[in-house]
C-alpha positions in Angstrom: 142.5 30.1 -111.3 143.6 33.3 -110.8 141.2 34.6 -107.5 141.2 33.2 -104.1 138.8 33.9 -101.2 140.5 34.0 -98.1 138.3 33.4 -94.9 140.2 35.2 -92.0 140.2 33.8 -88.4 136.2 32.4 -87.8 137.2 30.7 -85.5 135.6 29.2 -82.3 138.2 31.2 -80.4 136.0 34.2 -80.9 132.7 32.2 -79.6 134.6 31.1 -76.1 135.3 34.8 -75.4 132.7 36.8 -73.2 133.0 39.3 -75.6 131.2 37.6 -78.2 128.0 38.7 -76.9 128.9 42.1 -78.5 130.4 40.8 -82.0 128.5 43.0 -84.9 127.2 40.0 -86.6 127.0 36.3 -84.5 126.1 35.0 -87.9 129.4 36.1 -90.4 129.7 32.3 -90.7 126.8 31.8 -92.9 127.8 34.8 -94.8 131.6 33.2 -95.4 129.9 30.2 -96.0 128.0 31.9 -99.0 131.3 33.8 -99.8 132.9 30.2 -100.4 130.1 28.6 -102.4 130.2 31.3 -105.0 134.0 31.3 -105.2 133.9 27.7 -105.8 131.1 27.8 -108.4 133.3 30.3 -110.2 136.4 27.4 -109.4 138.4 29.9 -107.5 140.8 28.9 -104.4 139.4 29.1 -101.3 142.3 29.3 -98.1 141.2 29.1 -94.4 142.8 30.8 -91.8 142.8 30.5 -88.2 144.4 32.9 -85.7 146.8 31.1 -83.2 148.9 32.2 -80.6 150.9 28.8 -78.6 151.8 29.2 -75.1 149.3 32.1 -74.6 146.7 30.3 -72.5 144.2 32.0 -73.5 141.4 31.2 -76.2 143.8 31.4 -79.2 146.2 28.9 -77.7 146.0 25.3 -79.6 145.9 23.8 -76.6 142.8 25.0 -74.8 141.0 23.3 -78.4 139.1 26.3 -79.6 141.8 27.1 -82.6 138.9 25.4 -85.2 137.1 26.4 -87.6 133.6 27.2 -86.2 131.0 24.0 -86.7 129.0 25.7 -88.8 131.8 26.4 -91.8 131.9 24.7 -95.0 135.5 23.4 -95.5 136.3 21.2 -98.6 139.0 18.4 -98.2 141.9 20.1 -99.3 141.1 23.5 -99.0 144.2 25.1 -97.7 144.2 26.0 -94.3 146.8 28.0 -92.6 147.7 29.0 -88.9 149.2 32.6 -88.1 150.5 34.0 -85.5 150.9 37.9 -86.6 147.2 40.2 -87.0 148.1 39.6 -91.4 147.7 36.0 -92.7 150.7 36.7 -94.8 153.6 37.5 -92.4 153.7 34.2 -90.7 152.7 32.0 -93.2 153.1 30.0 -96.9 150.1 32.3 -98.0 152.1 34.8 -100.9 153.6 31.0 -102.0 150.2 29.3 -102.0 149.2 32.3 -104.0 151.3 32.2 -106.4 151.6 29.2 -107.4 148.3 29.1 -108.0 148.5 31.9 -110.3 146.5 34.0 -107.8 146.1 37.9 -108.5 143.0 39.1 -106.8 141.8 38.0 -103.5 138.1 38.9 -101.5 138.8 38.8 -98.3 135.9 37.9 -95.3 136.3 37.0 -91.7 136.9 38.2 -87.8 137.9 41.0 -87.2 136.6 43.9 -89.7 139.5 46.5 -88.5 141.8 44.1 -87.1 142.8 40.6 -89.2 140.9 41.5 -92.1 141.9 44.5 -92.9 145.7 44.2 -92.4 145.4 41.2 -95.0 143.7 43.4 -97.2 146.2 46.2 -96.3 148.9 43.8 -97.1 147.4 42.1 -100.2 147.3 44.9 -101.8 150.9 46.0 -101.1 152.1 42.9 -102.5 150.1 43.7 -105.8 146.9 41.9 -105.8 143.4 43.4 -106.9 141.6 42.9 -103.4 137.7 43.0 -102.5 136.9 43.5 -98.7 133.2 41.6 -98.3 132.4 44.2 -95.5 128.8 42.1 -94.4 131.4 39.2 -94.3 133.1 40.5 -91.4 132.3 40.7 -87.8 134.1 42.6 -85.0 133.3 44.0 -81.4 133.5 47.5 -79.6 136.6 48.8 -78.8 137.7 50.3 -75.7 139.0 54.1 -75.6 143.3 53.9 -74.6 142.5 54.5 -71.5 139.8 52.5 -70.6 141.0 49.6 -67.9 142.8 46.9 -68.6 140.3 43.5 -68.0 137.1 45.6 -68.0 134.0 43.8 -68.1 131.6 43.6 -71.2 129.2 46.1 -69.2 131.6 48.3 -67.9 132.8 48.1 -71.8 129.3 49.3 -73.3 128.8 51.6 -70.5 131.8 53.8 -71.4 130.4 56.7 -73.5 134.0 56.5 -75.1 133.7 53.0 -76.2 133.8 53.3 -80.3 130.7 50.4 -81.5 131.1 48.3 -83.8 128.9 49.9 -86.7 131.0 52.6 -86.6 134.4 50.2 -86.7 133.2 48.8 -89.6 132.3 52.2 -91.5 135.6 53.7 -90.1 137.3 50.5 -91.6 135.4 50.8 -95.5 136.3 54.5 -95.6 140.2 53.7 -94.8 140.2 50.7 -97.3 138.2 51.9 -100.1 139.8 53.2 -103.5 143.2 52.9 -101.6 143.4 49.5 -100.7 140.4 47.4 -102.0 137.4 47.6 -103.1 134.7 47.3 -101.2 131.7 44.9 -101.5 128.5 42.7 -100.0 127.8 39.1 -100.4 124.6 40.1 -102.1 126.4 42.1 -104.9 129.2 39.9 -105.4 126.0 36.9 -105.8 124.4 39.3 -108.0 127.7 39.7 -109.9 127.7 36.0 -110.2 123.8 35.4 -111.8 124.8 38.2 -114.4 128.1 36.1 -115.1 126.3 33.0 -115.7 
């Protein structure tokens, strides 16, 4: 075993948000969920990950009951799964250990959000010196407000700004950043595709 698939904060944290009505793909958990059949077809380790921040009260606090793995996801019985509190899923957690001792060197990486959890695992992955593969259909994220947008605006008062950057354009900003410096990019249908031509 020597590649892991890491499935980054889907969470139904994300779903209790008003903002999730403007999430780039409401359906990134069948795509993860594809993402984790192949990798265990090919008998890789697959590690869950959920975003968590105690005391918050907000939707990523433990105790409001939303820190889970959304209903629809396909965990195994002792599939790792971690809980983090920094944006990485290395910084606050056993993950590098995990890794190692299960003589991982290349990761894909999939999950919420493209520019924000993902990619700072990927950024980081690939500082520590694994060979990393960003599943960019496998991620989901939302508009973000310009700096100086208000604090607390609403979702239409988000998507009415002209200065609002979308989502399509997060994600392409995010590829361009990541690719041939920090991963390789890639889409579930090639890395299935990649898979047939193995087998």
């Amino acid at each position: 075993m020597t590649r892991a698939l890491i499935v980054i904060d889907v969470q139904e944290s994300f779903r209790a948000r008003p903002l999730w009505e403007t999430i780039s793909d409401p359906k990134v958990a069948e795509k993860a969920n594809r993402l984790v059949r192949l990798a265990r077809q090919a008998g890789d380790l697959v590690v869950w990950v959920l975003h968590t921040a105690p005391g918050s009260g907000d939707v990523f606090d433990p105790a409001l009951g939303h820190v889970r793995l959304m209903d629809e996801l396909e965990r195994a019985e002792g599939e790792p799964l971690l809980h983090k509190t920094s944006h990485n899923a290395f910084t606050t957690t056993n993950l590098q250990q995990l890794l190692t001792e299960h003589g991982v060197h290349e990761v894909a990486v999939c999950g919420i959000r493209t520019e924000q959890c993902v990619e700072t695992t990927a950024r980081v992955a690939s500082d520590l010196g694994y060979r990393v593969t960003f599943v960019t259909d496998a991620t989901a994220t939302n508009p973000i407000p310009h700096r100086d947008a208000p604090a607390g605006q609403s979702v239409a008062a988000l998507l009415a700004d002209p200065r609002t950057l979308p989502a399509d354009e997060i994600i392409r900003r995010t590829e361009y950043a990541l690719a041939g410096r920090f991963a390789t990019i890639a889409t579930v249908d090639e890395l299935e595709a990649a898979a047939a031509h193995r087998a």
